[in-house]
N, C-alpha and C positions, 0 to 999 in steps of 0.2 A: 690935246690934239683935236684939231676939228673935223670930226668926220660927219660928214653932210653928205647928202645925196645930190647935192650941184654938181658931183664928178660925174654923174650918170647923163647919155644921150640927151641931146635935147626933145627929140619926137616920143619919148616913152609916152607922155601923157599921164593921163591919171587912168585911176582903175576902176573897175567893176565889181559888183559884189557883195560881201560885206563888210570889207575894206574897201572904203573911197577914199584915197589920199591923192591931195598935189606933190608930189612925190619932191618934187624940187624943191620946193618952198620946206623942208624937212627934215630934220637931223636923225639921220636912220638910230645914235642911240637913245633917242625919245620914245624909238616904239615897239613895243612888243615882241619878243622874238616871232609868236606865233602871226602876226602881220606881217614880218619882215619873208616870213615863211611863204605867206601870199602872193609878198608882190614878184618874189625872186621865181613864182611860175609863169609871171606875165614877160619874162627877160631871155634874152638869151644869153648862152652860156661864158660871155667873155663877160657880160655885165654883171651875173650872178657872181661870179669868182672877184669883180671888183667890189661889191658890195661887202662880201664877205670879209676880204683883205680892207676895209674902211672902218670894219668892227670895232669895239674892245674887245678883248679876249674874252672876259666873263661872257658877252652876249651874242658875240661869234661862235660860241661852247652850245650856248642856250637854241640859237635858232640854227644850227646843225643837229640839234637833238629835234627839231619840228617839222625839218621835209623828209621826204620820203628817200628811199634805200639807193633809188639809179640816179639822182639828184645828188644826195651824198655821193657817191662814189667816183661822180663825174666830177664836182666839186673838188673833194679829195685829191685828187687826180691833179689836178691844176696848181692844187697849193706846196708853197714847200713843206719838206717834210716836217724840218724842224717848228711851222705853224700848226700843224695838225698835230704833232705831237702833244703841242703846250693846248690846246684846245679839248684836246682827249682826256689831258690831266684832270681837267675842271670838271670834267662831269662824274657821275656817281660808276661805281664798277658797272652794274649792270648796265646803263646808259654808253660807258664805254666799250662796253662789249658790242651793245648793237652797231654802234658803229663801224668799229672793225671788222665783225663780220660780213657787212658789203664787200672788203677787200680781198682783193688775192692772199693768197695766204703769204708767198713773200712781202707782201705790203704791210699787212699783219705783225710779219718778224720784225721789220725794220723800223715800224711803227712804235715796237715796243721795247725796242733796244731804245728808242731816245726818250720814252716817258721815265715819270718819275717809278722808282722800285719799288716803293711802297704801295705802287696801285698791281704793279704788273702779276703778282701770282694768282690773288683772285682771279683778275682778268682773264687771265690765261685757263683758270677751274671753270669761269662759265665759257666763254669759247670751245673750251673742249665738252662740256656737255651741250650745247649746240649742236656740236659736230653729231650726238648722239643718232640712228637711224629714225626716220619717222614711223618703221615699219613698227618700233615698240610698243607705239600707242595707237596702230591702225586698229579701226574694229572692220568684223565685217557681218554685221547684225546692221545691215542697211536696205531699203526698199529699191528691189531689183523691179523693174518693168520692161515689158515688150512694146516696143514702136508700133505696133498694129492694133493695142491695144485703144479700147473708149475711155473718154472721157468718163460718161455717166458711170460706167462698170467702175474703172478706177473709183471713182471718188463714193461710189454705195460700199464698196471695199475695202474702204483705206483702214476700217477700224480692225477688222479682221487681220491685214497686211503688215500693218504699223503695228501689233501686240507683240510684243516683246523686242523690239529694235532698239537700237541705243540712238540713233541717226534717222527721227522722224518730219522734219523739215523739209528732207529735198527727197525726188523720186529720179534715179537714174539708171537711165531709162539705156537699156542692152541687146543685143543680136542673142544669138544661140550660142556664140558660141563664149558669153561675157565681155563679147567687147563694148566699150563704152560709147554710144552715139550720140546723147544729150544728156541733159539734167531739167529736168523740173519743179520749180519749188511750190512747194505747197500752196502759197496763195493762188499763182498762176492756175491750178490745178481746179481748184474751187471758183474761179471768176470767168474760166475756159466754157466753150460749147458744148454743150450735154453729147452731139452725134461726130464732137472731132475724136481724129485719133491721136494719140500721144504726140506720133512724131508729127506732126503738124504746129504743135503747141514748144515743142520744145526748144530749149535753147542749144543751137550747135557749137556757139565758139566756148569750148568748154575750158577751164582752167581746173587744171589739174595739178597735183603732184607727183613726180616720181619715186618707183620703190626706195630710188638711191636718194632720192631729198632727206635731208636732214630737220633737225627739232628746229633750226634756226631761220632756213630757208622756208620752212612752213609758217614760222610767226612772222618772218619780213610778207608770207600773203596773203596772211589774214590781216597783217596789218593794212596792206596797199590796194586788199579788194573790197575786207567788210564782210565775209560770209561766214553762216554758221559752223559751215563744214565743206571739207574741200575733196575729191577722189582722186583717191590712189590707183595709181596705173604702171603696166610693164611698159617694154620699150615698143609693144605690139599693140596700146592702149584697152589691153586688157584689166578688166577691174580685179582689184587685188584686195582694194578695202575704203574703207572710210575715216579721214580723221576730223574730230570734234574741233571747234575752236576751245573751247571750254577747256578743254583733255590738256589742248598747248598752253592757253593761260595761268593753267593752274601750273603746269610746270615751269614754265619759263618765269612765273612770280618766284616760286620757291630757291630757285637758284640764280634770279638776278639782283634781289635784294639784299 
């Protein structure tokens, strides 16, 4: 079968980055899933789902395990079912679980009704500790601060503040009454002006997790943001606690391998 990327628009152009490919001039199964992964951010989403469908399966398998969760899902989405099915087969249990946990959970079902049986109960044992609450592995041994707080106070401080914390990388930073208003990470904190105040340095658009997030939803955002630690919040962005990236990896190794 020849599957080329000649099926693709003619104005894509080439890319930027650390993949520069003439895209055209190029048979998508010469290259890397983790390339293919690149260039399908440069595309929109009718071309993405063409590319994908121009695969082999093995590396249609490969380079849906290397984009990220809303990219999957949209993808997903698009393909029939019985493709995704056979695409899910190929990859290792744990790899297929993260997959299917982007989906609804009927998608899930029906997903797994047409994979092969010999994957599905594993599958099915990491999915369901996924589903575990995050609150099991919140801590709340984390550096609480006040917006009105200094700079220089804070940081002659931090050794005194940070003694005994489990969550000493970021400062989140609270009102009276725990509600959560930024996060500061400790480099910021040390590179900041000696006479600012906290909330001046801080970061607003906070990403957080919910009491109700799960172990799996929390590793699809450590995976999509890259941080050491994320805050646990009510529905009133109250702080509830703190969880470690470390805390998730160790878990999610242990039961996706």
């Amino acid at each position: 079968m020849q599957s080329s990327v000649q099926a693709l628009p003619q104005n894509i152009g080439s890319f930027t980055g650390s993949v520069k490919l003439k895209i055209l001039k190029e048979k998508l199964n010469d290259l890397r899933p983790v390339d293919i992964a690149e260039i399908l951010k440069d595309l929109d989403h009718e071309w993405r789902v063409t590319v994908i469908n121009q695969l082999d399966a093995d590396h249609a398998s490969d380079t849906l395990e290397e984009i990220g969760p809303n990219m999957q899902r949209e993808i997903i989405s698009s393909l029939k079912k019985e493709k995704v099915a056979e695409l899910i087969d190929k990859m290792t249990s744990g790899q297929a679980a993260d997959v299917l946990s982007v989906l609804p959970f009927e998608d899930q079902r029906v997903m797994t009704n047409l994979m092969d049986e010999r994957n599905i109960e594993k599958i099915k044992s990491i999915l369901a500790k996924q589903q575990e609450n995050i609150l099991n592995i919140t801590t709340e041994n984390y550096l609480r601060v006040s917006p009105d707080e200094i700079v220089e106070a804070v940081q002659d401080g931090y050794p005194k503040i940070a003694r005994g914390k489990d969550e000493i990388m970021y400062l989140y930073v609270v009102d009276g009454d725990d509600k959560l208003l930024g996060v500061i990470d400790l480099k910021e904190l040390l590179q900041a002006d000696d006479n600012a105040m906290l909330k001046a340095i801080m970061t607003k658009n906070i990403i957080a997790l919910k009491k109700e997030s799960t172990l799996g939803e929390a590793s699809n955002m450590f995976s999509r943001y890259d941080f050491r630690a994320l805050p646990v919040v009510d529905k009133a962005d109250n702080m509830i606690g703190v969880v470690r990236y470390r805390d998730v990896t160790k878990l999610t190794h242990h039961f996706l391998e």
